[in-house]
C-alpha positions as CSV (number, residue, x, y, z in Angstrom):
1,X,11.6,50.3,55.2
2,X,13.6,49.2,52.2
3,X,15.5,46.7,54.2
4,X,12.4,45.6,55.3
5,X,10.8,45.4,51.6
6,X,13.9,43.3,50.8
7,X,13.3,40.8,53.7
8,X,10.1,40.0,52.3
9,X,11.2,39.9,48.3
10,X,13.9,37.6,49.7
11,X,11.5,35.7,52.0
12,X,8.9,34.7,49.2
13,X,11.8,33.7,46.9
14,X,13.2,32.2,49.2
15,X,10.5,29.9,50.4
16,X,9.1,29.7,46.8
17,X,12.4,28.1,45.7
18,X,11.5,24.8,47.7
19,X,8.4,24.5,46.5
20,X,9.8,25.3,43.0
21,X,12.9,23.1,42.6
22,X,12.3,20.6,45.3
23,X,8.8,19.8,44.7
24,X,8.7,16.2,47.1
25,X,10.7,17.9,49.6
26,X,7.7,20.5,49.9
27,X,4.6,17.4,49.3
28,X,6.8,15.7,52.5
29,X,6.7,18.7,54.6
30,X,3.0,19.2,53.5
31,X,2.0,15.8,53.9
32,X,0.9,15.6,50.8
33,X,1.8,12.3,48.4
34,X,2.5,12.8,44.7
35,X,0.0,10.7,42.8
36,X,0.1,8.5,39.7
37,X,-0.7,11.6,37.4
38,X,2.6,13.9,38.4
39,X,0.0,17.0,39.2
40,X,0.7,17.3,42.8
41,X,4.8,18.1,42.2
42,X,3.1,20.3,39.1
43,X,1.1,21.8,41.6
44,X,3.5,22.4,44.2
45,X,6.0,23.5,41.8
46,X,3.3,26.2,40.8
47,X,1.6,27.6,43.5
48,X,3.7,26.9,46.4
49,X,6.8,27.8,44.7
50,X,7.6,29.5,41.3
51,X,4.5,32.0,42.1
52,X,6.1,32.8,45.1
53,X,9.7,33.5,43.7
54,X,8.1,35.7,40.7
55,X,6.0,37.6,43.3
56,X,9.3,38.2,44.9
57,X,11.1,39.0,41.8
58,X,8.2,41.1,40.4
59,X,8.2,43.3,43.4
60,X,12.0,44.1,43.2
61,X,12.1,44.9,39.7
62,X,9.1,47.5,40.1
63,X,10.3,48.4,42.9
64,X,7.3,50.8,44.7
65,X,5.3,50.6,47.9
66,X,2.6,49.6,45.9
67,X,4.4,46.6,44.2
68,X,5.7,45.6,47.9
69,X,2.2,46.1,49.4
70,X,0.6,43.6,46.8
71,X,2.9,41.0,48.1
72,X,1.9,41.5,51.0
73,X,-1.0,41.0,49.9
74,X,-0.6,37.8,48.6
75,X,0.6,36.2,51.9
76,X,-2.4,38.1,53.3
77,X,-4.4,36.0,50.7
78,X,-2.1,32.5,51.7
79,X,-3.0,33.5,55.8
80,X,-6.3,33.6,54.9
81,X,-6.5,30.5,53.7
82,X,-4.8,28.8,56.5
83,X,-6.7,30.3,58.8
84,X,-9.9,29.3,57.2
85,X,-8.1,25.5,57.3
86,X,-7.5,26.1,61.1
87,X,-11.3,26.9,61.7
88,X,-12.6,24.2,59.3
89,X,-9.9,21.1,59.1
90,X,-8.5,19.6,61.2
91,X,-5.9,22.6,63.5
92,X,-2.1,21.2,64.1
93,X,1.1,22.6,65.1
94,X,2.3,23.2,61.4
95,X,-0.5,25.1,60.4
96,X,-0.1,27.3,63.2
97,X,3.7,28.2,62.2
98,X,2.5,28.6,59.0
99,X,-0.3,30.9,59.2
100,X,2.6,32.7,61.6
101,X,4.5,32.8,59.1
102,X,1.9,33.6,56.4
103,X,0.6,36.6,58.6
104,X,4.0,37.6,59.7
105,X,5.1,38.4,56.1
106,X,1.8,39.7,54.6
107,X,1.0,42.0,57.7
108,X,3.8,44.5,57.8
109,X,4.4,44.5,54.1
110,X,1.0,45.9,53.9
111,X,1.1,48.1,56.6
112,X,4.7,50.0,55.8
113,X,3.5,50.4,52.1
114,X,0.1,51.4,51.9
């Protein structure tokens, strides 16, 4: 199980550092443009990545089921909202992987720590 918990602290850093410190990498593989105002690489740089990497962080410096469990959690919370975009936009192949992803992560980190 700790392996495991270390899979997904290094998974959501991991992922978070592309949204983090390559912001139009992430918009491009979103599909998302930029904008005149700079938000959407704010944005990205936010939610889809530095939250991600301190979530990871977080739950290695505390350390416990509980801390591992709650990001699970959190890519629970992330497949949720993908899968609530696949029932009410528009569904494509990315999502799908995505909310595989999403689920795939937040799934067994709840499940081996709670």
């Amino acid at each position: 199980m700790d392996l495991l918990n270390l899979a997904f602290a290094i998974t959501s850093i991991g992922l978070g550092c592309f949204g983090w410190l390559a912001p139009r990498y992430t918009l491009a593989t979103l599909d998302l443009t930029a904008g005149r105002s700079g938000m959407g690489p704010s944005e990205i740089r936010a939610s889809a990545g530095a939250l991600f990497v301190g979530m990871g962080i977080g739950a290695l410096i505390i350390g416990t089921p509980t801390a591992y469990a709650m990001l699970g959690f959190c890519w629970l919370g992330a497949a949720m909202g993908r899968a609530t975009s696949l029932l009410l936009d528009r569904q494509s192949r990315k999502k799908w992987v995505f909310f595989a992803v999403e689920l795939g992560v937040g799934l067994p980190a709840v499940a081996l720590n709670l």
